[in-house]
VOMIGU-443226 format. One record per residue: residue in one letter; y negated, x negated, z negated of N, C-alpha, C in turn. Coordinates in steps of 0.2 Angstrom, whole numbers, plus 5000, padded with zeros to 4 digits. Layout:
residues N
AYXZYXZYXZ...
END
This chain:
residues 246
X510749565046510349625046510349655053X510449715055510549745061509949765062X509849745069509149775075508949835071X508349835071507949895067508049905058X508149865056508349875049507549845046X507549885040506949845039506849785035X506649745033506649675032506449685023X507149675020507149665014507049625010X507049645003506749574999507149594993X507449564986507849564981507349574976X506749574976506449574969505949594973X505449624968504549634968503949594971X504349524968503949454967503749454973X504149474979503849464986503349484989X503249554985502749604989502049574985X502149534980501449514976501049494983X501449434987501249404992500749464995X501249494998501149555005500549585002X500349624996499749674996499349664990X499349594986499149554981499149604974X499949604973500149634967500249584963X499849594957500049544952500049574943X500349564939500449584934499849574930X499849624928499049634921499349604917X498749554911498849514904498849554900X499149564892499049594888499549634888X499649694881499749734880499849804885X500349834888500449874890500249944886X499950004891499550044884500250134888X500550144882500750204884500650264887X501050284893500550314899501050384897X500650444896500750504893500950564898X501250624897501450664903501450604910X501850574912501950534916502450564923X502650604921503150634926502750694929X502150724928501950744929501250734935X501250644935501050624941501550604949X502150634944502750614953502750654956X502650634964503050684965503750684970X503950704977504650704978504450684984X505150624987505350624994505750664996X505950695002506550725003506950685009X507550715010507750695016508450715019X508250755025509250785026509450755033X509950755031510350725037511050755041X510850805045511550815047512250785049X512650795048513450755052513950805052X513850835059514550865059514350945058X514850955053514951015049514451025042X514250975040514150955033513250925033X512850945029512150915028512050885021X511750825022511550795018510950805013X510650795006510150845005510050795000X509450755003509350684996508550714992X508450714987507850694982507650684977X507250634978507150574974506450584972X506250554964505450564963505150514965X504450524966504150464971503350474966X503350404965502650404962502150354964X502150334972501750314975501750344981X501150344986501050344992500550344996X500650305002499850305005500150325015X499850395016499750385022499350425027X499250405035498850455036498750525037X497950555035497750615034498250655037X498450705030498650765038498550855033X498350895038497950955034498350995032X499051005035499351045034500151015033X500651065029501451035030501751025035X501351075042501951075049501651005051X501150965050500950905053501450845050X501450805058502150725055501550675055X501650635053501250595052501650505051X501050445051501450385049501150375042X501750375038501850335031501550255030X501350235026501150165025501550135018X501350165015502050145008502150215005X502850205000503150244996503350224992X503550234986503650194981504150274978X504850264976505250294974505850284968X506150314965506750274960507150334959X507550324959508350364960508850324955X509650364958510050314956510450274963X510950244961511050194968511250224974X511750294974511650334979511250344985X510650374979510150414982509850364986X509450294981509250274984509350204989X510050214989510350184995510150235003X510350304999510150355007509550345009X508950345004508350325006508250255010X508650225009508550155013508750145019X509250185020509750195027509350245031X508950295029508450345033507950285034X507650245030507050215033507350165039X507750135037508050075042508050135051X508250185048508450225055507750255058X507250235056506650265057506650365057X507250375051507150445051506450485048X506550545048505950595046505850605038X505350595036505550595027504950665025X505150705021504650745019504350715010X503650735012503650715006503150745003X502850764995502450814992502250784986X501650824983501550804976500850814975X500750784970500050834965499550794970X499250854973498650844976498850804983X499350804985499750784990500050834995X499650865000500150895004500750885007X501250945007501750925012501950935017X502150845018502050845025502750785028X503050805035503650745037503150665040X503350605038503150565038503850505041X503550465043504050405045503750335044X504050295044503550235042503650195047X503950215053503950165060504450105060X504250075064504750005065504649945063X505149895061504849855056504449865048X504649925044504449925037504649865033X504349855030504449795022504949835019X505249825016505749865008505849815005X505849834996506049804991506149844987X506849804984507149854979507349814974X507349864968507449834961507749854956X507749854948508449884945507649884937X507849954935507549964929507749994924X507949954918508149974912507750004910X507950104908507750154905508050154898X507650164892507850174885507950214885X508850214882509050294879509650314885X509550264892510250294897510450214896X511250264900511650194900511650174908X511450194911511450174918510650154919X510450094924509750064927509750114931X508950144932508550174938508350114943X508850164948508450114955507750124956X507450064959506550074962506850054970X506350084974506350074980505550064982X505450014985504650014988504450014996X504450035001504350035005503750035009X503449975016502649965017502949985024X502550015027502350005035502249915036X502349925043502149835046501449835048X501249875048500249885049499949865043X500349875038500049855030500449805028X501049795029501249735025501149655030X501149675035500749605041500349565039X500049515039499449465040499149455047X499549485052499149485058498449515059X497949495062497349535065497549605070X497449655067497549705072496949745072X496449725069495949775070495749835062X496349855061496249875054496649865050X496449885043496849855037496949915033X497749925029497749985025497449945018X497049985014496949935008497349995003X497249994996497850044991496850074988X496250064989495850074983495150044987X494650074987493950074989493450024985X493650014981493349964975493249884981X492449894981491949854984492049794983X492249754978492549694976493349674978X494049714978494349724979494549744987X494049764991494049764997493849705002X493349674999493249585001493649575000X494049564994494649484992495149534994X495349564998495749585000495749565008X495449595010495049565018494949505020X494849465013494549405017495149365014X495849375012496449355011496849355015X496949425017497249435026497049405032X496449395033496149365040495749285039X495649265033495449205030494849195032X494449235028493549235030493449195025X492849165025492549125018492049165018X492249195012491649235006491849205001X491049244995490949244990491049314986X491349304980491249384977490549424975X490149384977489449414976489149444982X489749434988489449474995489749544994X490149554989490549614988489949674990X489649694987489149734990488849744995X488649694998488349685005488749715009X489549685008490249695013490149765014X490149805005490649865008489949915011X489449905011488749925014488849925022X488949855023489049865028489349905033X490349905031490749935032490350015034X490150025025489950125028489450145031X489050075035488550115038488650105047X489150045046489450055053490150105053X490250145048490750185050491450165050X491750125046492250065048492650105041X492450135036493250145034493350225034X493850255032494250305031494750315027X494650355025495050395019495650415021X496250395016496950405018497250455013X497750485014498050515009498350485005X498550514999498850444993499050504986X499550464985499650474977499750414974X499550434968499450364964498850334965X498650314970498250284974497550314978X496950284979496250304983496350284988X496850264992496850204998496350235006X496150185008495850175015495950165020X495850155027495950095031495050065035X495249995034494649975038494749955043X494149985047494349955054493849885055X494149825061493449795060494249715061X494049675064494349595068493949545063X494149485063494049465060493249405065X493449425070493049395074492149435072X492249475071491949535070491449535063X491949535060491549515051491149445051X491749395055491149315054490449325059X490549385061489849385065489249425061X489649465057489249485052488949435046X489649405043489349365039488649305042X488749275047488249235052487649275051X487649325054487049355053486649375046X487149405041486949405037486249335033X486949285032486749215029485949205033X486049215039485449195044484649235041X484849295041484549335035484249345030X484649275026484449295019484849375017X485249425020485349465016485949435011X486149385012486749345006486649285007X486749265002486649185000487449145000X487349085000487949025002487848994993X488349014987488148954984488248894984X487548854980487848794980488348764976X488448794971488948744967489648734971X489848674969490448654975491148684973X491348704965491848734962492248784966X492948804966493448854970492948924967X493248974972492949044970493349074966X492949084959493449124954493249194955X493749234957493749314959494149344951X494049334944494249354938493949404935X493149394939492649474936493049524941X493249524947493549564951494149604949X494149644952494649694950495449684955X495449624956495949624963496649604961X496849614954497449594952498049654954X497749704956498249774957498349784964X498749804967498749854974498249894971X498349944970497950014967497549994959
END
């Protein structure tokens, strides 16, 4: 792999790790007018005489706030599918730390980059009815696919359950699901999340260390505003809603 490329993966399965994606049980329920929640990457690239002019439909994405199309901004994920061309191009502009434009429903357009160090993983989808696979492309920022403390977290969804077992996964807090409420209280009356742009997705970033929250929680416990249970059993997080990114 070459200096700056970004750090790939051959299947999905990886990113379960990285942003606690994991498959729903059951029956899959048919999702209707669907194409009409994508929307597009673009991306051109000169050489020479000749411009290159890629676009691909994109049905994920999360990055920060921006009010108008002339604003560039950083990208945190994209989630795209093409064919192998395309989305080879698109892989070779992120590795380059190129400029991507991107738009969609309810989605300003806007040029975005995903910086240095992005996660990518790509994958192969058999569509009923062609005879060639659609490529997937999933791409993360290193701010969001990291387990480092940096001070803030991209989450994909604001849901108060979902945002503890996410948090306290990344930075290895010992909670309970029953502080989910108290958590996201906290958070908004110190000020500590913010709304990100998205498609597909409601995502946020928390601000806040982890040094930070165990002082919370301390304080809290000391309180009485949350209790420690006693039974001695592992924490089952299965009423929670934490099996999806989004």
């Amino acid at each position: 792999m070459s200096p700056g490329s970004p750090k790939s993966r051959p299947s999905r399965r990886g990113l379960s790790g990285l942003c606690g994606i994991a498959p729903r049980a059951g029956r899959r329920i048919p999702m209707k007018n669907a194409h009409e929640r994508f929307g597009w990457l673009e991306f051109e690239k000169q050489l020479r005489d000749t411009k290159t002019r890629i676009r691909v439909a994109m049905d994920r994405f999360i990055g920060e706030p921006a009010e108008t199309k002339e604003a560039s901004g950083v990208c945190h994920l994209v989630s795209v599918i093409g064919n192998d061309v395309d989305i080879g191009a698109v892989w070779a502009a992120i590795a380059g730390q190129e400029w991507l434009t991107v738009s969609g429903p309810g989605l300003t357009q806007r040029r975005v980059s995903l910086g240095k160090d992005p996660r990518v993983l790509r994958g192969t989808a058999a569509v009923a009815g062609r005879t060639r696979s659609v490529r997937h492309l999933m791409a993360l920022s290193s701010q969001m696919a990291d387990d480092t403390d940096v001070g803030r977290i991209i989450l994909s969804q604001g849901n108060p359950e979902f945002v503890l077992y996410r948090i306290s996964q990344r930075l290895g807090l010992p909670v309970h699901p029953t502080w989910a409420k108290w958590f996201w209280s906290a958070l908004v009356q110190r000020k500590r999340t913010q709304p990100l742009d998205g498609l597909g997705y409601r995502p946020l970033a928390v601000a806040g260390t982890k040094e930070e929250f165990l002082q919370w929680i301390g304080t809290a416990v000391k309180d009485k505003a949350i209790e420690i249970p006693d039974e001695g059993n592992s924490v089952d997080w299965k009423s929670s809603d934490t099996s999806t990114l989004g």
